[in-house]
C-alpha positions in Angstrom: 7.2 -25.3 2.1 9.5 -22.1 0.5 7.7 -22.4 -3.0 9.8 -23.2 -6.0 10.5 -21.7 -8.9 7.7 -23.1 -10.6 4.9 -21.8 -8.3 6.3 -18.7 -8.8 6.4 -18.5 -12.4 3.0 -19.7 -12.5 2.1 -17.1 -10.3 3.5 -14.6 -12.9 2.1 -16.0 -16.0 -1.5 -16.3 -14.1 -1.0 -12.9 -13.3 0.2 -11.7 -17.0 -2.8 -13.6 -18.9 -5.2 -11.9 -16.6 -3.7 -8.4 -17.9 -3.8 -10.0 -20.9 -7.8 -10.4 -20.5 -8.2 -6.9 -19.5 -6.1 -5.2 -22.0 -8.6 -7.4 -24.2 -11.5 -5.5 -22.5 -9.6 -2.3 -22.1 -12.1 0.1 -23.7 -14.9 -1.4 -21.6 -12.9 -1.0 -18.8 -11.7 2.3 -19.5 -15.2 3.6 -19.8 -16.3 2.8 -15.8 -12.9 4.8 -15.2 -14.1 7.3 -16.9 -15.3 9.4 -13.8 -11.6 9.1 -12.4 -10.4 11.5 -14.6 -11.7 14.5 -13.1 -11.1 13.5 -9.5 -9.5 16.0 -6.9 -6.2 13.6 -6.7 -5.9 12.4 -10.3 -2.5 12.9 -12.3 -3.9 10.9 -15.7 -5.8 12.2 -18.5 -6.5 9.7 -20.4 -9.7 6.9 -19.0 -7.9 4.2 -17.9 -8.6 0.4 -16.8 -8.8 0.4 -12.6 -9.0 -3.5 -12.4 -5.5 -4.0 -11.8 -6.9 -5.5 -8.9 -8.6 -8.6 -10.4 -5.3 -9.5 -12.1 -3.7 -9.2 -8.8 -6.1 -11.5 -7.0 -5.9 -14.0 -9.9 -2.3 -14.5 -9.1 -2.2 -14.6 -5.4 -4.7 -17.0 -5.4 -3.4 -19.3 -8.0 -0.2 -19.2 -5.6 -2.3 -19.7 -2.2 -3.7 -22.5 -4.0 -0.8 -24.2 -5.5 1.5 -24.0 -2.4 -1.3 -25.3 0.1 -1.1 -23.3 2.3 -3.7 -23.1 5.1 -2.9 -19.7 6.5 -2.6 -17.8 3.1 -6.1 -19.6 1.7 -7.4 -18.5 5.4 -6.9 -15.1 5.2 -7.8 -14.2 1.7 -11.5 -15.7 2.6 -11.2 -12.7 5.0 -10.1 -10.4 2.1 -13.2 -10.3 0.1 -15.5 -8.1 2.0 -13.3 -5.3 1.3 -12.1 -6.8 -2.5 -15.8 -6.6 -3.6 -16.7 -2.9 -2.1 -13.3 -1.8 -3.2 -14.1 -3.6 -7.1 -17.3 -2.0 -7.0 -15.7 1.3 -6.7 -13.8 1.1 -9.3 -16.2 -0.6 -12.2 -19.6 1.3 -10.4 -20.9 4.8 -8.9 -18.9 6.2 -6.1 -19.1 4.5 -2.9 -19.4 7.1 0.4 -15.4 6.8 2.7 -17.7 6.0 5.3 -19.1 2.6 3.4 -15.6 1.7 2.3 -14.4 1.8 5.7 -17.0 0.0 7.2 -16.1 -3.0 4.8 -12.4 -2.6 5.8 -13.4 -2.6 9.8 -15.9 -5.8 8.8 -12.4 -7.9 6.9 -10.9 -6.9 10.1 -13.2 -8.1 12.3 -13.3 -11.6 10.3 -9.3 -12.3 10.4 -9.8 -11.9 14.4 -12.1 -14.4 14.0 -11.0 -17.3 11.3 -7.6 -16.8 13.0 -7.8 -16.3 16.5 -5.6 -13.6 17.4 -5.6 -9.5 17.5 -2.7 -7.1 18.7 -1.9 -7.5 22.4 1.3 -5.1 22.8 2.6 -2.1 21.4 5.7 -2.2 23.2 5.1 0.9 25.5 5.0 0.6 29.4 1.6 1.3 30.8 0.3 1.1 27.1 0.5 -2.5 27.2 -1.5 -3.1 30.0 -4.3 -1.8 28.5 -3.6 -3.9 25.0 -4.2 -6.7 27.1 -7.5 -6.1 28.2 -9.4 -8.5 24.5 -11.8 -5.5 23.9 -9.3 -3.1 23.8 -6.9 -5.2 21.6 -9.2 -6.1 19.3 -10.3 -2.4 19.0 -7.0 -1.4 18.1 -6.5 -3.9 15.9 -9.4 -3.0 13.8 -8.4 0.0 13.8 -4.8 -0.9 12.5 -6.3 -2.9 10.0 -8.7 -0.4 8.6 -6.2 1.9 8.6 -3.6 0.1 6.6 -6.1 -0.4 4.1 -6.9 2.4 2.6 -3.2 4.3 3.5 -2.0 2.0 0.8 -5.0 2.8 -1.5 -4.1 6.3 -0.7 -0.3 6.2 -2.2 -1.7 4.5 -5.3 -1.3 7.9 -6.9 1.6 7.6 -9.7 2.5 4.5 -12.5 4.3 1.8 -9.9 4.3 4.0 -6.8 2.5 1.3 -5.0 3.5 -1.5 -6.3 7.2 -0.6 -5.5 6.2 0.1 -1.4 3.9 -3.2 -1.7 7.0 -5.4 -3.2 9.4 -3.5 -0.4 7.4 -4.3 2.5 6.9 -8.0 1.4 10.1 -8.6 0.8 11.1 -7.6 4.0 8.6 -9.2 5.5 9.6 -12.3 3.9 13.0 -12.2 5.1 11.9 -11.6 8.9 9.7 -14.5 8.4 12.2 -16.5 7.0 14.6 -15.4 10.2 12.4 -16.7 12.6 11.8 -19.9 10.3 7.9 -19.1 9.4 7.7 -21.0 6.2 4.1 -20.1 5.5 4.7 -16.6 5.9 7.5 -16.7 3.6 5.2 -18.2 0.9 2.6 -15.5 0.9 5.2 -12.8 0.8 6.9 -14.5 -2.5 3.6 -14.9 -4.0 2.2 -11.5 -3.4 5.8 -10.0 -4.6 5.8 -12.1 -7.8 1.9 -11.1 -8.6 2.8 -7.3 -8.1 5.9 -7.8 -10.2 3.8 -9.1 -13.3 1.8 -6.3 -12.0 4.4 -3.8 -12.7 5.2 -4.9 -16.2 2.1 -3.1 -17.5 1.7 -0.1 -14.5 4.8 1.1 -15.2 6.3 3.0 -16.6 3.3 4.1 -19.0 0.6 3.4 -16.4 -1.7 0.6 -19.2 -3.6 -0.5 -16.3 -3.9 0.8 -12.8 -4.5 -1.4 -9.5 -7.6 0.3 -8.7 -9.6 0.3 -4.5 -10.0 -3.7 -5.0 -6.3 -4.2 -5.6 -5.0 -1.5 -3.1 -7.6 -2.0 -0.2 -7.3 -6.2 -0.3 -3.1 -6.0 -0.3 -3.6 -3.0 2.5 -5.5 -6.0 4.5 -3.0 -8.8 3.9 0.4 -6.1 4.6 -1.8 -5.6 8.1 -2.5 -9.2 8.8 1.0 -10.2 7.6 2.3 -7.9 10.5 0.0 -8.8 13.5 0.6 -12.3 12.4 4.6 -12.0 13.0 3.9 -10.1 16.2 1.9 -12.8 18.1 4.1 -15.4 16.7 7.6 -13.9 17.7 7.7 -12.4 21.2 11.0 -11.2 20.4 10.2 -9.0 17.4 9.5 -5.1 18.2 5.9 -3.5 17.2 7.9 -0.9 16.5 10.2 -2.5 14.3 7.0 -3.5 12.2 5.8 0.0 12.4 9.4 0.9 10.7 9.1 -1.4 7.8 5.1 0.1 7.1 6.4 3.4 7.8 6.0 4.9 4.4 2.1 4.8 4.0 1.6 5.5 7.6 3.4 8.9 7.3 2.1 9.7 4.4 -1.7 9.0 5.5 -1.1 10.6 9.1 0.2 13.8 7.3 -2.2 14.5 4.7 -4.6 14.3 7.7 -2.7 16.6 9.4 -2.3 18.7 6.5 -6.1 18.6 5.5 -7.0 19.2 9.1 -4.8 22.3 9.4 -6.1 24.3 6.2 -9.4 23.6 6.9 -10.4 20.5 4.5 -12.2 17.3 5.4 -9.8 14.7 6.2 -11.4 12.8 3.5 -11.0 15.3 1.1 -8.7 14.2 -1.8 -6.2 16.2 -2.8 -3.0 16.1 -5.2 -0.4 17.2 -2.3 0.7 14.1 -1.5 4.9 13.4 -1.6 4.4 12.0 -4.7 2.5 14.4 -6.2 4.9 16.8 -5.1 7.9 15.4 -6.2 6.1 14.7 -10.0 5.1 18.8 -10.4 8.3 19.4 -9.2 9.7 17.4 -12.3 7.3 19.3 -14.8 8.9 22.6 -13.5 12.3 21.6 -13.2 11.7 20.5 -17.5 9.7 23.8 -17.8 6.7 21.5 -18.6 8.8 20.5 -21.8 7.3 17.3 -21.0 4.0 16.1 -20.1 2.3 14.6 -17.2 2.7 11.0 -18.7 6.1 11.0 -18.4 6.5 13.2 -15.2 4.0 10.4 -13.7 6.9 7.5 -13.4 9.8 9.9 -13.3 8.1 11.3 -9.8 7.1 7.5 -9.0 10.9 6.4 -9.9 12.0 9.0 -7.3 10.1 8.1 -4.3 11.3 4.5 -4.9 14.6 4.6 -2.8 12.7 6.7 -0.1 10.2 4.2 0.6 12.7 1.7 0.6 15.1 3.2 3.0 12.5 2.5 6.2 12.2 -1.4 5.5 15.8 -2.1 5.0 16.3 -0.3 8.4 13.1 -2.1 10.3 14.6 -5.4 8.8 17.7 -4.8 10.5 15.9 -3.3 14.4 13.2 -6.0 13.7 13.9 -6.6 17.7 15.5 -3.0 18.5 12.7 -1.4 19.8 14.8 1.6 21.5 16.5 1.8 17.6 13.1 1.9 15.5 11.6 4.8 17.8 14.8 6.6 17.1 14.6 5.6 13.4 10.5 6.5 13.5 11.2 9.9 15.0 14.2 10.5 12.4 12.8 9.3 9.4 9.0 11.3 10.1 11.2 14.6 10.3 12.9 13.9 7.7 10.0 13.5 5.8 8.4 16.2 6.8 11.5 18.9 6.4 12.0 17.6 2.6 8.3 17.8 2.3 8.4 21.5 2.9 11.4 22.0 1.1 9.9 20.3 -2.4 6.8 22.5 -1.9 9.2 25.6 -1.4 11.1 25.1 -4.7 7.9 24.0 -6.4 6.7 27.7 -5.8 9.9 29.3 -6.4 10.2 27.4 -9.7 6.5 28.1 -10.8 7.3 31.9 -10.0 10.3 31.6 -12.0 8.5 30.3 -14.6 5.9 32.8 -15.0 8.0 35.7 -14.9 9.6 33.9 -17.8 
């Protein structure tokens, strides 16, 4: 059931000729994006296609299709609640949070449903007991769900930032599934790593199209499913070993909340503070702006690549190490947050420097 080459490459080239269709379209696109421009987190100038998405969906689907497999075909049906709110967000008028994550909660709610399962451990003593009551699992896996969702719409901030944690997580999902001999599983993740590479051809490095809410909010929802699936499959395989390979996203999300909540802000509030954003003005002012945002964009996106990567190659290996990924979890979060603090120290110094120049 591993798909062949074929499949793949299909899969590609389904994915490239739908590019191909919106580069076609691009100044019709690039028009609805207009309004993107001047948003609180944007790093572009320049109106630019958000449909990334469509292209994206064109692929996968061509692959659930052509491989047969029930699972995959199941759980996209649950995808498109939150693929149409998020398309509509990117092609139409703003759409409130609150909407957005309604739609998120509602694909949620269907995958409990069309598949029959929901999180029913968390690998904590005590903690568990309570998972196991079906209202309370269910609950939290809505809210896992949802949340996934829009904490990878939320590092889709630079040219093949997400792309890169999307293809990471995938592949190491599809190596767990392919250790505990779930076929199936191993398909989707192939697919969806192919689509995002075609992806990727025209992201990055010079950003052509973007992936846009649809894109980012629908593989947010399949990342989640992809994980609750393993868990109730493979007794043997630590929530906090899947928490390790998502890690990225999740401490990125959790901290801008944190951050927003601590100076005031709306949690909601978009801002350009993120890591990556970060690490991106910290390559204009290390070049004393002698180049521009374009090409800061991937440079910043290029240097986040090996952090994001560092988590999954370390939950693949504690995939049943509990003890080991909440020692990994608690290292890796400081970590984070200590180099954080340290970009947005030499940031400042650097930006001082440069005005006094």
């Amino acid at each position: 059931m591993i798909p062949n080459i074929l499949v793949l490459l299909l899969v590609f080239l389904s994915t490239l000729f739908a590019l191909l269709f919106i580069h076609r379209e691009r100044e019709t696109f690039a028009k609805r994006a207009t309004r993107h421009v001047i948003a609180r987190q944007a790093v572009h100038t320049v109106p630019t296609p958000r449909v990334g998405g469509i292209a994206i969906a064109v692929g996968i689907l061509s692959g659930a299709l052509l491989s047969g497999n029930d699972l995959f075909g199941t759980l996209l049906w649950t995808t498109l609640p939150i693929f149409v709110i998020g398309l509509l967000e990117d092609l139409g008028p703003d759409t409130p949070p609150s909407l957005r994550l309604g739609v998120a909660a509602l694909s949620a709610i269907l995958a409990i449903l069309v598949l029959n399962m929901h999180i029913t451990r968390v690998d904590l003593p005590g903690v568990d007991i309570l998972m196991s009551v079906t209202l309370v699992g269910m609950a939290f896996t809505i809210f896992a769900s949802t949340g996934m969702t829009h904490a990878i719409n939320l590092i889709d901030g630079l040219n093949g930032l997400s792309s890169a944690v999307v293809i990471a997580i995938m592949i190491t999902f599809g190596l767990v599934a392919h250790h505990y001999g779930h076929a199936d599983l191993v398909v989707m993740n192939a697919v969806v790593c192919v689509a995002f590479i075609g992806f990727m051809c025209v992201n990055f490095p010079n950003g052509r199209v973007f992936l846009g809410d649809a894109g980012a909010y629908s593989i947010g929802h399949l990342i989640a499913w992809n994980a609750i699936v393993l868990l109730n499959r493979e007794p043997d395989i630590s929530a906090w070993g899947i928490l390790l390979i998502l890690l990225w996203p999740v401490v990125d999300t959790l901290f801008a909340m944190v951050r927003r909540l601590v100076t005031g802000l709306s949690v909601s509030q978009p801002d350009k503070l993120h890591y990556h954003h970060v690490l991106m003005r910290l390559v204009l002012l290390m070049t004393h702006e002698s180049i521009g945002k374009k090409e800061a964009n991937p440079i910043g996106s290029f240097l986040s690549w090996p952090l994001m990567a560092v988590p999954c190659f370390l939950g693949y290996s504690m995939i049943d190490d509990t003890r080991g990924a909440l020692i990994a979890i608690v290292a890796f979060t400081l970590a984070y947050v200590i180099t954080y603090h340290l970009l947005i120290h030499n940031a400042l110094k650097l930006r001082k420097s440069v005005r006094n120049s």
